[in-house]
C-alpha positions as CSV (number, residue, x, y, z in Angstrom):
1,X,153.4,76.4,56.8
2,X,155.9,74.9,54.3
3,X,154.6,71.6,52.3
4,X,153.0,69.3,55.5
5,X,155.1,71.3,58.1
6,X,153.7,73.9,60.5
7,X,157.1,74.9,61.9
8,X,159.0,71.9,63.2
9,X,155.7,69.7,63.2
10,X,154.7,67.6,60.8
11,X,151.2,67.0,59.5
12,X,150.8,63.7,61.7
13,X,152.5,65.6,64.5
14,X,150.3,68.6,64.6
15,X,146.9,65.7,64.4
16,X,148.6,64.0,67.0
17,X,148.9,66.9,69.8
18,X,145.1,68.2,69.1
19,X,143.8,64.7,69.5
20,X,145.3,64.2,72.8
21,X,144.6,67.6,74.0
22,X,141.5,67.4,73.4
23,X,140.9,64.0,75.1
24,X,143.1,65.8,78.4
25,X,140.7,68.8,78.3
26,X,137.8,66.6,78.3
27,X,139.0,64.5,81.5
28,X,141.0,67.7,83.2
29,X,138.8,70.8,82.1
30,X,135.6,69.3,82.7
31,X,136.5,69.7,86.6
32,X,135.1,73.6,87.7
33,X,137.1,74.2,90.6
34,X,137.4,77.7,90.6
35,X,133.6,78.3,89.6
36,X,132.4,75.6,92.4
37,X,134.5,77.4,94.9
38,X,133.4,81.1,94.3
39,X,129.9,79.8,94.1
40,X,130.0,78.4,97.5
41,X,131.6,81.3,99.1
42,X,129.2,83.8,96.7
43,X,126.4,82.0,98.2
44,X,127.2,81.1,101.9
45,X,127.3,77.0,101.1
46,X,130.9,76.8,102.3
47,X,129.8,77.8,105.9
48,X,129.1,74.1,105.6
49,X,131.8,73.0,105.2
50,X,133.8,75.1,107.7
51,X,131.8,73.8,110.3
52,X,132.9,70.4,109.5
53,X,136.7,68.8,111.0
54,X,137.8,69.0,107.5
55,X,140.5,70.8,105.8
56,X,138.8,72.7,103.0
57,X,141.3,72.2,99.8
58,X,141.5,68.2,100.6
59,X,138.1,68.0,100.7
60,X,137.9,69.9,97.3
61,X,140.6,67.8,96.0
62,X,138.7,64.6,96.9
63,X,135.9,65.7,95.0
64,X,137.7,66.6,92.3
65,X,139.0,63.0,92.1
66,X,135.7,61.5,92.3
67,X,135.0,63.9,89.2
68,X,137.8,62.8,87.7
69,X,136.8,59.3,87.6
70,X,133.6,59.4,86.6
71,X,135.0,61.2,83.6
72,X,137.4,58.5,82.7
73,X,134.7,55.7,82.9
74,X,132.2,57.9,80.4
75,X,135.0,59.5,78.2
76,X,137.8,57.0,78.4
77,X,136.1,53.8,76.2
78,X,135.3,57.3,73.6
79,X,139.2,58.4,73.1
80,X,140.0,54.6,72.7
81,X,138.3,54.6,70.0
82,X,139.0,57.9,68.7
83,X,142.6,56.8,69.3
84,X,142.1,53.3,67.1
85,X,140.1,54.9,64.3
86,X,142.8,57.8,64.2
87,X,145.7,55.4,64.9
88,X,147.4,55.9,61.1
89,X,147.6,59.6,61.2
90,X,149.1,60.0,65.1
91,X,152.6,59.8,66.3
92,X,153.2,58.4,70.2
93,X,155.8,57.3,72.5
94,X,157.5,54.5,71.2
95,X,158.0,52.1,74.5
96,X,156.4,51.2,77.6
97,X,158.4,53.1,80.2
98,X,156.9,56.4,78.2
99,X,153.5,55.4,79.2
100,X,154.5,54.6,82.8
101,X,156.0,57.9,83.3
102,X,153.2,59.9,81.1
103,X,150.7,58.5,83.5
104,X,152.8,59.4,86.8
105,X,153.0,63.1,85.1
106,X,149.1,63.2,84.1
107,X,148.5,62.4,87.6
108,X,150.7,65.1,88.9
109,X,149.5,67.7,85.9
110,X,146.1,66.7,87.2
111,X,146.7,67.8,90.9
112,X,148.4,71.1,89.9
113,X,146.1,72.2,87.3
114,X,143.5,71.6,90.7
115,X,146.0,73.8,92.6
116,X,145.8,76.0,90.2
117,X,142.4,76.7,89.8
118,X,141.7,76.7,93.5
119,X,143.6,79.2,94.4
120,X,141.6,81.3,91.6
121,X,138.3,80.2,93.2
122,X,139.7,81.8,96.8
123,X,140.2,84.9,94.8
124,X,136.0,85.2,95.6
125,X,136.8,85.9,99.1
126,X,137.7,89.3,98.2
127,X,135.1,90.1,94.9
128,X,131.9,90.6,94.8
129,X,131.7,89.0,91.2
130,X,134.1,86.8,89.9
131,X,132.9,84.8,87.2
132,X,134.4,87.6,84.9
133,X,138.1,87.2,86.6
134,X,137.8,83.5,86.6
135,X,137.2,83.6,82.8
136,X,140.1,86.2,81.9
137,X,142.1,83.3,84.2
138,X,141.1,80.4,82.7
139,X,142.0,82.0,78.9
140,X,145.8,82.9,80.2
141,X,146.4,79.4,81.8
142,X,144.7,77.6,78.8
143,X,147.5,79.7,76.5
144,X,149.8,79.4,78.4
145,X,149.4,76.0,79.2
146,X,149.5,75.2,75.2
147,X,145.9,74.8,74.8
148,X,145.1,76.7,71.5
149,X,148.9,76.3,70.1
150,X,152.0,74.3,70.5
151,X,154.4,76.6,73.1
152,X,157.2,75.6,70.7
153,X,155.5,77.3,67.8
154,X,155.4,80.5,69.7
155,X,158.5,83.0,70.0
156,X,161.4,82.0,72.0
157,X,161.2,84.5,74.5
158,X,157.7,83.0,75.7
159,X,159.2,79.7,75.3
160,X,161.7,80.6,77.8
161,X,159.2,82.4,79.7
162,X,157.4,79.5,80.3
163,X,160.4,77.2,81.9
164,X,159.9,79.7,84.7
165,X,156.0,79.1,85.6
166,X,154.3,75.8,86.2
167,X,151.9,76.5,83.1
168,X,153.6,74.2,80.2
169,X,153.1,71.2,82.6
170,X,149.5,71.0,82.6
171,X,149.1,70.3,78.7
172,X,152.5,71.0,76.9
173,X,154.5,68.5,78.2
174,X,152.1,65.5,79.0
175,X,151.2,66.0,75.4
176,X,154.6,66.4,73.7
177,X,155.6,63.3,76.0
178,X,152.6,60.8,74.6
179,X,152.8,61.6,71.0
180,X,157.0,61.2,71.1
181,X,158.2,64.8,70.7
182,X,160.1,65.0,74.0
183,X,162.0,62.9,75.9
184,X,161.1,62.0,79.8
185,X,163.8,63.1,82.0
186,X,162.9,63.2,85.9
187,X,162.7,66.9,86.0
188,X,159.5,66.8,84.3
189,X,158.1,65.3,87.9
190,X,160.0,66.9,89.8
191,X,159.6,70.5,88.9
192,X,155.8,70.2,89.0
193,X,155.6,68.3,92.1
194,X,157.6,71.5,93.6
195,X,155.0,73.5,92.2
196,X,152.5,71.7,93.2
197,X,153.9,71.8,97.2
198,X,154.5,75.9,96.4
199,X,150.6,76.7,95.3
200,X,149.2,74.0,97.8
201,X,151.0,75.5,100.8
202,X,150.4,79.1,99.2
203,X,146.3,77.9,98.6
204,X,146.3,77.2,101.8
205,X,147.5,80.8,103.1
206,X,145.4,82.6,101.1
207,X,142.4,80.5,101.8
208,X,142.8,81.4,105.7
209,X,143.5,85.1,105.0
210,X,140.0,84.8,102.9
211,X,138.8,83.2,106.1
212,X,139.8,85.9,108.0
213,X,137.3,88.5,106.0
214,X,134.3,86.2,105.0
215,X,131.9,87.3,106.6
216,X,129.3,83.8,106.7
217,X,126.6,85.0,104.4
218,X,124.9,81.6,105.2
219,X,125.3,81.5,108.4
């Protein structure tokens, strides 16, 4: 750290990106998907809903929505405020079209961080516990996604180790887009929307190949 720099962020800058990470992991993290999942298969609950004309990850996702905006309504009026009483010390985007876009990408961040994680949660299919793997998951993607540090703080090589996995999308660059450090450009939607199609269609593989062996503890 040199005077009120911490590498190429400044004081305000460095504020600015923990506030608003910590008001995405309080609407994004406070969805369990992979926990919720392996619990239902652990316990035979999902027979349920295999016995139901529903597709399984929809279904999850729709309740992962309905999570989501119960979330926003309790913790939404909080950050405001947070936001207002904070408002001299942050940096943010500078016009409206930022704020357009940065909600498109949130929504999109949103969807693949569920992807994400429920692809994880299959993993139970094949363990007899899994809370242990879950965890060891959750702290890689929370690194890697910048959740305990700035990916541009950290060496060059994981910087460019990170254009190639869909990890920076979930916090990195929502983040760096709201408090005016980057720039949008399209690709920031578009490559995680082609992640998102990847891991959903792959989800969906793996979660019949799990079918395949479960073996309907509650049926």
């Amino acid at each position: 750290m040199q005077g009120n720099k911490i590498g190429s962020y400044s004081l305000n800058e460095m504020i600015s990106y923990y506030v608003f990470m910590t008001i995405f992991q309080l609407l994004v993290i406070g969805d369990n998907t992979a926990w919720s999942i392996g619990e239902e298969i652990r316990n035979g609950q999902i027979t349920n809903s295999i016995l139901k004309p529903i597709n399984y990850l929809r279904y999850k996702l729709s309740q992962s929505f309905g999570n989501l905006a119960y979330r926003i309504v309790i913790f939404l009026p909080v950050s405001l405020i947070a936001i207002f009483a904070l408002k001299s010390y942050l940096t943010h985007a500078q016009n409206f079209e930022t704020y357009v876009f940065f909600s498109l990408l949130s929504l999109v961040s949103y969807i693949l961080f569920f992807l994400l994680y429920f692809v994880v949660g299959v993993i139970a299919f094949w363990t007899v516990e899994s809370n242990n793997l879950f965890w060891t998951c959750w702290v890689i993607i929370n690194f890697m996604q910048g959740g305990l540090i700035p990916l541009d703080l950290l060496p060059k090589w994981f910087l460019m180790l990170s254009e190639y996995l869909p990890f920076k999308y979930l916090f990195f660059v929502p983040i760096g887009l709201i408090t005016g450090r980057l720039q949008f450009d399209y690709t920031m939607i578009l490559i995680p929307l082609l992640w998102c199609v990847g891991i959903y269609l792959f989800a969906q593989f793996l979660y019949l190949k799990g079918m395949k062996k479960y073996e309907g503890f509650g049926i």
